[in-house]
C-alpha positions as CSV (number, residue, x, y, z in Angstrom):
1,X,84.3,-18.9,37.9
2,X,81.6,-16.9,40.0
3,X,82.4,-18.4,43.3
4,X,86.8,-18.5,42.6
5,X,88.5,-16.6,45.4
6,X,91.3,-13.7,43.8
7,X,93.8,-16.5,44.8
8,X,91.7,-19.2,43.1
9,X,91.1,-17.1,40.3
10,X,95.1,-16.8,39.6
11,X,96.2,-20.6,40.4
12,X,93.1,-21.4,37.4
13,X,95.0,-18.8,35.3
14,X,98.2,-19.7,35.6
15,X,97.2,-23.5,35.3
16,X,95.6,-22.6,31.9
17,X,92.3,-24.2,33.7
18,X,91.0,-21.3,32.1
19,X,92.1,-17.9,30.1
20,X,92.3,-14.4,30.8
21,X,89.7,-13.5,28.1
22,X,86.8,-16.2,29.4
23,X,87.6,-15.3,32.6
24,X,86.9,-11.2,32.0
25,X,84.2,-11.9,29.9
26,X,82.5,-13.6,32.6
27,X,83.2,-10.6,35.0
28,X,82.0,-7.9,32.5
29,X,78.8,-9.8,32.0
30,X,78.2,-10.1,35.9
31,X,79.6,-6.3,36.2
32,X,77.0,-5.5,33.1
33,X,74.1,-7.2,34.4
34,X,74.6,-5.2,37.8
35,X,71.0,-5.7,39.8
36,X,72.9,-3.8,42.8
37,X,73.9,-0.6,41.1
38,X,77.9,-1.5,42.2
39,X,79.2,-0.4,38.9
40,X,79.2,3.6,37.9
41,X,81.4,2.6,34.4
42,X,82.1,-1.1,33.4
43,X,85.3,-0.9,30.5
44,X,84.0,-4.1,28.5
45,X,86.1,-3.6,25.3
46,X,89.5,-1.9,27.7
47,X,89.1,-5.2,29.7
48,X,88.4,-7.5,26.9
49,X,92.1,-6.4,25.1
50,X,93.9,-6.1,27.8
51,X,92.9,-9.9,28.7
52,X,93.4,-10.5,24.9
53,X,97.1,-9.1,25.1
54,X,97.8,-10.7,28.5
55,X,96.7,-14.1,26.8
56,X,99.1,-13.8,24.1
57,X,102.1,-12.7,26.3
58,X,105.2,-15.5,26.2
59,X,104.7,-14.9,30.2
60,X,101.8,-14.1,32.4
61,X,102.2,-12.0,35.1
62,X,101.7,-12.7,39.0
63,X,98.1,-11.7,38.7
64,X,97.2,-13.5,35.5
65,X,94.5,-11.2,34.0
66,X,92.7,-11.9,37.3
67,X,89.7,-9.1,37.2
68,X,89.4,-6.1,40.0
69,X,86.7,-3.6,40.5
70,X,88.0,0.0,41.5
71,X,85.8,2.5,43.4
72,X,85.4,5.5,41.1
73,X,87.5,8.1,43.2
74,X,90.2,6.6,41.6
75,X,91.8,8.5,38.7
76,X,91.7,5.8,35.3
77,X,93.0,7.2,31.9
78,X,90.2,7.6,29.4
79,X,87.6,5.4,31.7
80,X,84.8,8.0,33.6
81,X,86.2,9.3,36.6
82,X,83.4,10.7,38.6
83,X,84.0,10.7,42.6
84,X,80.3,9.8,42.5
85,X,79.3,13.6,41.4
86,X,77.3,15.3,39.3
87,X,80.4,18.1,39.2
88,X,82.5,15.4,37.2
89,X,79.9,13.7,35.4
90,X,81.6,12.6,32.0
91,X,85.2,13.0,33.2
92,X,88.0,11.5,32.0
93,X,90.9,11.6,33.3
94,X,94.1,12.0,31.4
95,X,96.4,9.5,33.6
96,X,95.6,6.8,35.9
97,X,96.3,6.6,39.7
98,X,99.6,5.0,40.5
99,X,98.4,2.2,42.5
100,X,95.7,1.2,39.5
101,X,98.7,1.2,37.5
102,X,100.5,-0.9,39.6
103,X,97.8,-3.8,40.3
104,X,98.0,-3.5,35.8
105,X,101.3,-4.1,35.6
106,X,101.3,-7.2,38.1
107,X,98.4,-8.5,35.8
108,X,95.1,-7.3,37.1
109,X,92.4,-5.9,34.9
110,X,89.9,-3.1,35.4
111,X,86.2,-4.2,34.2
112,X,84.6,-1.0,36.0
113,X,84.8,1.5,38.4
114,X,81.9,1.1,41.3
115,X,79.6,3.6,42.8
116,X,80.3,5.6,45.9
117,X,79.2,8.5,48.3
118,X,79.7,11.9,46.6
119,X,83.3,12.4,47.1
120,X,83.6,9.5,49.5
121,X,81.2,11.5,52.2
122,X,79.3,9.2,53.3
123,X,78.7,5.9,55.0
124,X,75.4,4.3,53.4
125,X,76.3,5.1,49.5
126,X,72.9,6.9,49.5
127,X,74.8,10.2,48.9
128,X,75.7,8.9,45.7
129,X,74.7,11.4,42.8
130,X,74.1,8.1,40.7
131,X,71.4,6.2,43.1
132,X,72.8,4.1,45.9
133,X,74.3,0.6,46.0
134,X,72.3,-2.1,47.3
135,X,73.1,-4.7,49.8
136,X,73.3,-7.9,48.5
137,X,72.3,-9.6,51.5
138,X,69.2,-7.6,52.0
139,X,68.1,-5.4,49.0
140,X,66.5,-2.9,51.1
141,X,69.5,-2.6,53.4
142,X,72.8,-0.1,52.8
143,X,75.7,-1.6,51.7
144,X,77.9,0.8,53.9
145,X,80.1,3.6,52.6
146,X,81.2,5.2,51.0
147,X,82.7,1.9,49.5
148,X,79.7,0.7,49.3
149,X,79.9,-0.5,45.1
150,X,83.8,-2.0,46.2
151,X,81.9,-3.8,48.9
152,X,79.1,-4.7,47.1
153,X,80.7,-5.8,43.8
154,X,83.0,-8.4,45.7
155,X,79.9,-9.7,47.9
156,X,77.6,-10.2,45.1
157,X,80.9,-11.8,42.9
158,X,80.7,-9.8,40.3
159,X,84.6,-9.5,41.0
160,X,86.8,-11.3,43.0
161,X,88.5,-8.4,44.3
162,X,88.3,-4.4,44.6
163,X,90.0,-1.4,45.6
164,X,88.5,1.0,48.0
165,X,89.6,4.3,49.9
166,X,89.5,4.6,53.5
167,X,88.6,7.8,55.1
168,X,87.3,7.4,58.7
169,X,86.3,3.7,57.6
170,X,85.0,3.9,54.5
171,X,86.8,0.2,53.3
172,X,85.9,-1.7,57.0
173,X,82.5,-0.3,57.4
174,X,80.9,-1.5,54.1
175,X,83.1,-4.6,54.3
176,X,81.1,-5.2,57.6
177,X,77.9,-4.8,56.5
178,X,78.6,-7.0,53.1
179,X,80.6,-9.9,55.0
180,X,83.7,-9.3,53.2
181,X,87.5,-8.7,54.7
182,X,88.2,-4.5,54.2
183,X,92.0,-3.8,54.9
184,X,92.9,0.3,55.7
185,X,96.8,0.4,55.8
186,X,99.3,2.6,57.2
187,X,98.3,6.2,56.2
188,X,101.3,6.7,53.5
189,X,101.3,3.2,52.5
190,X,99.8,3.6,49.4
191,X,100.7,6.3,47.1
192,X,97.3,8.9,47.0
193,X,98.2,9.9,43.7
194,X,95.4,9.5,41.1
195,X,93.1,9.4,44.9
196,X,90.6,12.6,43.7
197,X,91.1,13.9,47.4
198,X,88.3,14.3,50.1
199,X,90.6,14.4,53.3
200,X,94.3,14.7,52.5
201,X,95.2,13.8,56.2
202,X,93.4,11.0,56.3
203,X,92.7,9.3,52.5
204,X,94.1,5.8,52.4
205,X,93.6,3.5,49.1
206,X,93.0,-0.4,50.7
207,X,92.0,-3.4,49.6
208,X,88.6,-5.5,49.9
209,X,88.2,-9.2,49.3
210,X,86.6,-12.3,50.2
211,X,89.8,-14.2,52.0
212,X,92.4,-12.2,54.1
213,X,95.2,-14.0,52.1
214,X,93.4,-12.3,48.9
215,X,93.9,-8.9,50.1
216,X,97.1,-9.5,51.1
217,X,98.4,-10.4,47.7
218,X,96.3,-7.2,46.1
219,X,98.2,-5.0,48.8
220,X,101.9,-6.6,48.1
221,X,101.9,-5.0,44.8
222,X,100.5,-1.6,45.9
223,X,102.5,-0.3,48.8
224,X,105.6,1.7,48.4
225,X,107.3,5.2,47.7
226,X,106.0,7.3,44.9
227,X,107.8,9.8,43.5
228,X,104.3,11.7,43.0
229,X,103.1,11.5,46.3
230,X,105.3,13.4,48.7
231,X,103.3,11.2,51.6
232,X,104.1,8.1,50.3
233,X,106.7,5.6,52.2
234,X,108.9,3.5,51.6
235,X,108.2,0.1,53.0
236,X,111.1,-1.7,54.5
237,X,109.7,-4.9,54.9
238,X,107.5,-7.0,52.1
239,X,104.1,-7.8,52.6
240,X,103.5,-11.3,53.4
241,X,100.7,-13.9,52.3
242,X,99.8,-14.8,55.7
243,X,99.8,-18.7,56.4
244,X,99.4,-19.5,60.5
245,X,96.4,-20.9,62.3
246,X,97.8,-19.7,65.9
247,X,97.7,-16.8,67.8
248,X,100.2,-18.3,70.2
249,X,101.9,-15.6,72.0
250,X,99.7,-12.5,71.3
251,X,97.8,-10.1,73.2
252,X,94.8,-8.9,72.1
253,X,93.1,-5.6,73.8
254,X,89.2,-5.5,73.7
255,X,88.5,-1.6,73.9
256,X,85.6,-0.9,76.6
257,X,85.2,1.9,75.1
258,X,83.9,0.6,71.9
259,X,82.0,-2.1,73.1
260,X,79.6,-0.2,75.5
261,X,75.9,1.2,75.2
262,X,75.1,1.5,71.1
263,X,76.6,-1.8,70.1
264,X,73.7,-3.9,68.9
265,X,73.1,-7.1,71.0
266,X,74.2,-9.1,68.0
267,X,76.9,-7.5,67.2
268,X,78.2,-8.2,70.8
269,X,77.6,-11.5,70.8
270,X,79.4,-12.3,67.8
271,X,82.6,-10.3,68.7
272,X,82.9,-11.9,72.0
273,X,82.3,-15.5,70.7
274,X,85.2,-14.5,67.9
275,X,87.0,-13.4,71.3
276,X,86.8,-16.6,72.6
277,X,88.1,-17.9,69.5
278,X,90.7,-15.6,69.6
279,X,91.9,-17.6,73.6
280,X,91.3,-20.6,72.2
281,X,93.5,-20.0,69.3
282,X,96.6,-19.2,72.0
283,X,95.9,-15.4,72.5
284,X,95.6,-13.5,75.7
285,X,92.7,-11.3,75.4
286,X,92.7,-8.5,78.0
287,X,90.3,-5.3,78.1
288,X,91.6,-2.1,77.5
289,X,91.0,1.7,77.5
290,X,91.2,4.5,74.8
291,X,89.9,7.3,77.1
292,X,89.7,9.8,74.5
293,X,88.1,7.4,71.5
294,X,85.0,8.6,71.9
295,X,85.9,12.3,70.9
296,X,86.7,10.3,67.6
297,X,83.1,11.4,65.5
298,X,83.6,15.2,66.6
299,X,87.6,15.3,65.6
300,X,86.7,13.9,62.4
301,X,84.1,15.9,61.6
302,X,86.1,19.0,62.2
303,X,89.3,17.8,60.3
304,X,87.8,15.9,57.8
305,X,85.5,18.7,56.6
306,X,87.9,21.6,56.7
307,X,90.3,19.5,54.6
308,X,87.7,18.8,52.2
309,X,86.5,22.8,52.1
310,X,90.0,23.5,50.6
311,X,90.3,20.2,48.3
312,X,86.7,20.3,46.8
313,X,87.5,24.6,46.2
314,X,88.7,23.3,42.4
315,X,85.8,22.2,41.4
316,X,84.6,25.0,39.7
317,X,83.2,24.2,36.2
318,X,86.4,25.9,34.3
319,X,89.2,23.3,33.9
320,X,86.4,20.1,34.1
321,X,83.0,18.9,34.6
322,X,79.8,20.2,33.5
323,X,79.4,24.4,33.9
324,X,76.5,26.2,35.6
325,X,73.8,27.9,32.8
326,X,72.7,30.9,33.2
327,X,75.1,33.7,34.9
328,X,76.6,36.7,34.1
329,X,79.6,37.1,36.2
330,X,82.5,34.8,37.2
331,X,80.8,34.3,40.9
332,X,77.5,33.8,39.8
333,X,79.2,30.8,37.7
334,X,80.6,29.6,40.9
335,X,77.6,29.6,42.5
336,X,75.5,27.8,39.5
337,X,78.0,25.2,39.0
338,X,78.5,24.1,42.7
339,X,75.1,24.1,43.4
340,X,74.1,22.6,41.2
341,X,76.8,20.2,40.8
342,X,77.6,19.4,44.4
343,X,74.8,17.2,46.4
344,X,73.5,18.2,50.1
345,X,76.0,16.1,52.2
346,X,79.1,17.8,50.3
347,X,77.3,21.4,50.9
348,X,76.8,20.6,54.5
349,X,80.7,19.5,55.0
350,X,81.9,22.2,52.6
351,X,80.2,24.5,55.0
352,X,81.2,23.1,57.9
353,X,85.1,22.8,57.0
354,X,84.6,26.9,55.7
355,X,83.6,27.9,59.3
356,X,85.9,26.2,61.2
357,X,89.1,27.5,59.4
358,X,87.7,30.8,59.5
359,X,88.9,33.6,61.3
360,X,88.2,33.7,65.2
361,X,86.8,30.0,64.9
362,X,90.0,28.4,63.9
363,X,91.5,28.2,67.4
364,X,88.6,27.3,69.0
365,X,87.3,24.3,66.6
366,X,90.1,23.2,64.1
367,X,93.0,23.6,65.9
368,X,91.3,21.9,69.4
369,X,90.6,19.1,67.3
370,X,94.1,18.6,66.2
371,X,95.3,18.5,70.0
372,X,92.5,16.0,70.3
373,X,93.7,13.9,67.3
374,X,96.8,14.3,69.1
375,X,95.8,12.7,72.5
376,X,93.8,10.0,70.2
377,X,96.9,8.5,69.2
378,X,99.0,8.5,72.4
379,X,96.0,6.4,74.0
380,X,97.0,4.0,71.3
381,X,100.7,4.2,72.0
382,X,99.7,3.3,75.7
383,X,97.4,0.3,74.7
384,X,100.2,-0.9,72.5
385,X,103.1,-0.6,75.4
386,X,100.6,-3.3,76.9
387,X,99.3,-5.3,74.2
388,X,100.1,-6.5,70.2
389,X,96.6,-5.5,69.1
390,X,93.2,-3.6,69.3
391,X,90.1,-5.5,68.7
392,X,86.6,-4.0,68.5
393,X,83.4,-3.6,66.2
394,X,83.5,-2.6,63.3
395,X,80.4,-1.1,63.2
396,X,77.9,-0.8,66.1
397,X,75.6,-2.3,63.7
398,X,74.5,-4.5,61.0
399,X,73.4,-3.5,57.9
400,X,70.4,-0.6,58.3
401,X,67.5,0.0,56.1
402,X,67.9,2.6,53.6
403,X,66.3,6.0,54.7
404,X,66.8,5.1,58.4
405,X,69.6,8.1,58.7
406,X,69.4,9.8,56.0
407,X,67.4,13.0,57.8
408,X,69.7,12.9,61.1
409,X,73.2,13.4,59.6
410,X,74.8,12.7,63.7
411,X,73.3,9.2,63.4
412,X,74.8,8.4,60.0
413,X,78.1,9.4,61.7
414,X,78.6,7.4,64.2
415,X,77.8,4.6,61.8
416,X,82.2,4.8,61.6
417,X,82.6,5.7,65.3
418,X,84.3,2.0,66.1
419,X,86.6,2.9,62.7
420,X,87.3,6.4,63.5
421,X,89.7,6.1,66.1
422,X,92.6,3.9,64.2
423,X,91.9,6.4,60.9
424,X,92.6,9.7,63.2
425,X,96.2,7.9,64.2
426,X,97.1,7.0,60.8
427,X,97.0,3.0,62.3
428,X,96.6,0.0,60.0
429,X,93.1,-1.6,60.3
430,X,91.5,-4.7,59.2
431,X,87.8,-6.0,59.3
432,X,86.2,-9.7,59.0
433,X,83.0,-11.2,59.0
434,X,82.3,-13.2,62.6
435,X,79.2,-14.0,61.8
436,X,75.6,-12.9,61.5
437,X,72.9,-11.1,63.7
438,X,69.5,-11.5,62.5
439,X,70.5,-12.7,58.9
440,X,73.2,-10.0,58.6
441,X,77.1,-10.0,58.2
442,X,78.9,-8.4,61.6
443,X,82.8,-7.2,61.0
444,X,85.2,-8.2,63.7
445,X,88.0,-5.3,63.7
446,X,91.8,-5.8,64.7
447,X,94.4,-2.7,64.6
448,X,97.9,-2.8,65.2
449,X,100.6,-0.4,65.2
450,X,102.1,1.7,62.2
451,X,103.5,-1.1,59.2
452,X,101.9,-4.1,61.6
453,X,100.0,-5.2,58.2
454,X,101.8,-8.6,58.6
455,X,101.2,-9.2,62.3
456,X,97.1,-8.0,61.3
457,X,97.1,-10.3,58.4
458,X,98.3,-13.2,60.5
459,X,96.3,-12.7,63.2
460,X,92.8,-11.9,60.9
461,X,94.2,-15.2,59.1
462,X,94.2,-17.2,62.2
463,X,90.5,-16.5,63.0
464,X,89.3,-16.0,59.7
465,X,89.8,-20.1,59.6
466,X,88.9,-20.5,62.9
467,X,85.2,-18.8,62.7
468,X,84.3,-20.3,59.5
469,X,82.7,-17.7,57.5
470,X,81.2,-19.4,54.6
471,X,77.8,-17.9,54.8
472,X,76.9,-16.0,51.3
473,X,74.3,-13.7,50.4
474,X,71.1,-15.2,49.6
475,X,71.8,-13.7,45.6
476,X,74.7,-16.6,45.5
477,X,72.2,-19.4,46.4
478,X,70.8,-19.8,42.7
C-alpha cells in the first residue's frame, strides 16, 4: 500500500482489495514513524474510526477512506491547529475548514496535519517554530515552503495525497523540490474559510500529489461557492480527470524573462528537454515576454506583508494561544505574548507590512505596488491574446542545503520568483517533476488563464506521461 497512487489507493478500496481501516492504519504508522518531521499532529484514533465507520457504511463514498495529509494552517475541529507557531501552540479549533470538510464527506480521511513555515512565511520550512521538514531526497536539503510537510509527506509516501496553501508558491515550490505535482487554482476557487490567513489577497488552498490525475480528483470535490467565504466562486464548469496524451493544437509561451541569468544550469536543461517534449507532443512552443515579472519579489513583499500586519494583529494571547508572563499592563501583555510567541521571519514581515500602510509611506510603497500588481496581470492578458499557456521554472533551483539562506532573507525570496508572477494575477498554476539535476527533482511550471484548471491538467497530463517521472527518493528504495 506504500507505493499506491491516490487513484490506486481508491480502485483497491472500492475493489475490497483492501479496507479503509488496514489501509489507515498503514498511513498512521508511516505518518507516526515520521523520520522527516512532515507531521506537526497525526489523529491515529480520529482516523482509525472514521475508517472504522466508513468500513461499515452500506455505501462507500467516491474517496473510499483513501488517507490525506493536511498542512496545519488548516482549521480541523478538536485536532491541533497551530499555523506552525509558537502563538497557537495547543489550539484547537472549534470547526473545521470547509474544504477539509468537503474532501470528508467525499470519503477522505485526515491522519495528521504536517509542518509548515510560521504562518506560511517562508519557503524552506526552516521558519517552522516546530524544527523544519526534511527533504526526502536529500536529508540535508529543504523540502521547500512553506508546504514543505504537504510536500514532504506525499514524497516520502507516508500519504498518498495532501492539501497545501499557496501564497506566492508555497504548493509548486516545495512540490518542485520533492518531485511531486503542486496544483495553485484560481484565487477564489477554493473556499479560504477554516485557511488561518497570512495574505488574504493572495491565499489559495491546492492540492499536492504524485500523478496529475490524483490532484485532479482531490480538487473536483473542493472547488465551489461557500456561503462563508465572500471570495469564493461559483464554478461553472466541473473539474475533469484529465485523460489525453496530445497537445495537438496548443501554444505554449516560454517566458524569457524567467528563464534568464539565476536559473541553474540543470534546471535549464531539464525545462527545455520537457519543451521539446512539449513539440513533439503537437504543441507550438513560442517565447514570450512578461516585461514587468520581474517586479514580482518586490510587489509581493509589499502586499503580502501589509496584509499579514493586519491579519496576524489577533493574535494577542486573549481569545487563544499561550499568554505572555510577566507584565503589568494590557500593552506590556501584547508585547510579551508576540514576542515571544511570534518567530523572526513573522516579526520582520509584521514590520514590514506596519511601515508600508503607514501614514506618508502608504502612497509611495503599498499603493505603487498595487499599480504594479496591476500591470503584472495585463502582461499576462497579452501573453494569453497570443498563446493557451505560460511555461517556466518552477524554481530557479533544486533543492538547497539547509542554512544556505537563512541569514540573507532577499535570497530566500527569490527562491518563488518564477511562482510569484501567476500568484499576484490570481492565475491557476501547476508544477511537475521533469527530471533531475545533480540527483535532485526540477518542477516544470505551466499557467493558464482564470478557471483554465482543465486545459492545465490536460496539458500537465500529456507530458507528465511523456517525460516519465518514475524516479523516487532514495528513502523508497528499501
Amino acid at each position: 500500500m506504500r507505493d499506491l497512487t491516490a487513484e490506486e489507493s481508491i480502485r483497491a478500496l472500492h475493489s475490497g482489495e483492501v479496507s479503509a481501516t488496514e489501509m489507515v492504519e498503514a498511513a498512521v504508522g508511516r505518518a507516526s514513524d515520521d523520520p522527516w518531521n512532515s507531521f506537526l499532529a497525526v489523529d491515529a484514533n480520529g482516523a482509525r474510526a472514521r475508517a472504522a465507520a466508513i468500513d461499515a457504511a452500506p455505501e462507500r463514498p467516491p474517496f473510499g477512506g483513501v488517507p490525506i495529509a493536511i498542512k496545519d494552517v488548516l482549521s480541523t475541529r478538536d485536532l491541533t491547529t497551530t499555523a506552525g507557531s509558537r502563538i497557537l501552540e495547543g489550539f484547537k479549533p472549534l470547526y473545521t475548514a470547509t474544504c477539509v470538510e468537503r474532501l470528508e464527506r467525499a470519503g477522505a480521511i485526515v491522519i495528521g496535519k504536517t509542518n509548515m513555515d510560521e504562518f506560511a512565511m517562508g519557503s524552506s520550512t526552516e521558519n517552522s517554530s516546530y524544527g523544519p521538514s526534511l527533504n526526502p531526497w536529500d536529508s540535508g536539503r529543504v523540502p521547500g515552503g512553506s508546504s514543505g510537510g504537504s510536500a514532504t509527506a506525499v514524497a516520502a509516501r507516508q500519504a498518498p495525497w495532501s492539501l497545501g496553501s499557496d501564497t506566492g508558491g508555497s504548493i509548486r515550490q516545495p512540490a518542485s523540490l520533492c518531485g511531486v505535482v503542486g496544483m495553485k487554482p484560481t484565487y477564489g476557487a477554493v473556499s479560504r474559510y477554516g485557511l488561518i490567513a497570512f495574505a488574504s489577497s493572495l491565499d489559495q488552498v491546492g492540492p499536492l500529489s504524485r500523478t496529475v490525475r490524483d490532484s485532479a480528483m482531490l480538487l473536483k470535490h473542493i472547488v465551489g461557492r461557500d456561503p462563508c467565504d465572500s471570495t469564493s466562486l461559483d464554478w461553472w464548469k466541473p473539474i475533469e480527470v484529465p485523460e489525453t496524451d496530445t497537445l495537438a493544437g496548443m501554444r505554449i509561451g516560454v517566458v524569457e524573462e524567467l528563464m534568464a541569468d539565476g536559473v541553474e544550469p540543470g534546471v535549464r536543461k531539464s525545462v527545455e528537454a520537457t519543451l521539446l517534449l512539449a513539440e513533439g507532443l503537437g504543441a507550438e512552443v513560442v517565447p514570450i515576454s512578461l516585461p514587468n515579472a520581474g517586479f514580482g519579489v518586490a510587489t509581493y513583499y509589499l502586499i503580502a506583508p501589509a496584509e499579514a500586519s493586519t491579519n496576524l494583529a489577533r493574535f494577542d494571547g486573549i481569545r487563544y494561544g499561550p499568554r505572555g508572563e510577566d507584565h503589568e499592563t494590557l500593552l506590556e501583555h501584547y508585547e510579551r505574548t508576540r514576542g515571544d510567541g511570534f518567530g523572526p521571519e513573522v516579526k520582520r514581515r509584521i514590520m514590514l507590512g506596519t511601515f508600508s500602510l503607514a501614514s506618508g509611506y502608504y502612497e509611495a510603497y503599498y499603493q505603487r505596488a498595487q499599480r504594479v500588481r496591476t500591470l503584472i496581470l495585463r502582461d499576462f492578458e497579452a501573453a494569453f491574446a497570443k498563446v493557451d499557456l505560460v511555461a517556466s521554472p518552477t524554481s530557479p533551483t533544486v533543492a538547497f542545503p539547509f542554512g544556505s539562506r537563512t541569514d540573507d532573507p532577499y535570497q530566500m525570496y527569490l527562491s518563488d520568483i518564477c511562482t510569484l508572477p501567476s500568484s499576484l494575477a490570481g492565475l491557476p498554476a501547476i508544477s511537475i517533476p521533469c527530471g533531475l539535476s545533480d540527483g535532485l527533482p526540477v518542477g516544470f511550471q505551466l499557467a493558464g488563464k482564470a478557471f483554465s484548471e482543465n486545459q492545465l491538467f490536460s496539458a500537465a497530463h500529456a507530458l507528465e506521461g511523456a517525460i516519465g517521472f518514475r524516479d523516487a527518493p532514495e528513502v523508497m528504495a528499501a
